[in-house]
C-alpha positions as CSV (number, residue, x, y, z in Angstrom):
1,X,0.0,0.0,0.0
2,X,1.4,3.7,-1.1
3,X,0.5,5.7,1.7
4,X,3.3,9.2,1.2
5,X,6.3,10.1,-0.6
6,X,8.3,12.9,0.9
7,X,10.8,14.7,-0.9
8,X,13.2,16.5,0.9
9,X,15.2,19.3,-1.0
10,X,18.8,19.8,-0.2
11,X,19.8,22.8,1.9
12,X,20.2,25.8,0.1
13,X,22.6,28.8,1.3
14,X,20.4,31.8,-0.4
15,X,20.9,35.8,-0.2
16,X,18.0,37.6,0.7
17,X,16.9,41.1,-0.7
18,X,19.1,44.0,0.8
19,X,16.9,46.0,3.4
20,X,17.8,49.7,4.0
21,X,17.1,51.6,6.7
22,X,18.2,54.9,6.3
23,X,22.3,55.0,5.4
24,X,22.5,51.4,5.7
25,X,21.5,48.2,4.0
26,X,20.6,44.9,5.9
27,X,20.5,41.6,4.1
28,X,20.7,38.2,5.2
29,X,22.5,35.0,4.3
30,X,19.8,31.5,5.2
31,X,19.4,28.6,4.7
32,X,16.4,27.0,3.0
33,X,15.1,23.9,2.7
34,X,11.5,22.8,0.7
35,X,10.1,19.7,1.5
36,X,6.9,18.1,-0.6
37,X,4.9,15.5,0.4
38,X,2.4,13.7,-1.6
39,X,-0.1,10.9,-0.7
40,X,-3.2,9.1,-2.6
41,X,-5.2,12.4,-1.7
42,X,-3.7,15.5,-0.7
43,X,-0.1,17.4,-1.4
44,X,2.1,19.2,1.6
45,X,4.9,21.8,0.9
46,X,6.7,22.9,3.8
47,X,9.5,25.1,4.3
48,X,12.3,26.3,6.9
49,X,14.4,29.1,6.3
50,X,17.4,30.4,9.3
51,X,19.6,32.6,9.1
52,X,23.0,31.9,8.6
53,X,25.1,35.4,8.6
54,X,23.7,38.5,8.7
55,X,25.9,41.7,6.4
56,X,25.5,45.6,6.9
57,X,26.8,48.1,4.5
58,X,27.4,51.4,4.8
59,X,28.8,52.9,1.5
60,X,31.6,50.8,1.0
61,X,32.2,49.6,4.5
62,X,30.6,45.8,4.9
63,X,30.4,43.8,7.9
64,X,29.3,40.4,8.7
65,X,28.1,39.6,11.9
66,X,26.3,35.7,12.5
67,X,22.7,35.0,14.1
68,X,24.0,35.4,17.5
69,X,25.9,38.5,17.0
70,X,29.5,36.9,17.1
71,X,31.7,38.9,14.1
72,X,32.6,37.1,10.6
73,X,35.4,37.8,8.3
74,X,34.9,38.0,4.9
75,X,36.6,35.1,4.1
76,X,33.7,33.4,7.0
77,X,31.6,34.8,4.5
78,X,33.3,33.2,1.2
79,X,33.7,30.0,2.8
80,X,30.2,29.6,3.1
81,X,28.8,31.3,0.1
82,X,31.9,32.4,-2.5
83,X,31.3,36.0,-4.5
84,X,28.6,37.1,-1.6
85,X,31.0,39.4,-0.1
86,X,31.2,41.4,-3.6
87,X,28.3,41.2,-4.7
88,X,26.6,42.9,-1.5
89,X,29.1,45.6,-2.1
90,X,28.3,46.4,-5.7
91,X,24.0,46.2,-4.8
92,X,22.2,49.1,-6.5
93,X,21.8,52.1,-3.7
């Protein structure tokens, strides 16, 4: 008897939109993960999404900071998520 299928996706690091409160810009490196499950008479989709680092700019100052409020380098950054570090710096104001 076929009672479910689940389909877990794979974790996926994923940039958020850049925030900006007045001279700054937040934005958010997470984790995301999609998960569908089927049976005979209905579909699921859940989702999770946490945050992995967190990066403020101001003008061409970045910093990197992760959920609980430690500091990260840039190469933190690149390690986890290579070509993030530049292309938060070059985001349209």
């Amino acid at each position: 008897v076929w009672l479910a299928r689940l389909w877990p996706s794979p974790m996926t690091l994923s940039l958020d939109q850049m925030l900006r409160i007045g001279p700054f810009g937040i934005v958010a490196l997470a984790n995301t993960t999609v998960t569908v499950n089927f049976t005979q008479k209905a579909a699921t989709v859940f989702g999770h999404k946490s945050p992995v680092a967190i990066l403020l700019r101001h003008g061409a100052t970045l910093q990197a900071f992760s959920p609980d409020g430690a500091p990260m380098s840039k190469d933190d950054i690149e390690k986890l998520c290579p070509g993030t570090w530049h292309r938060v710096l070059l985001a349209d104001d």
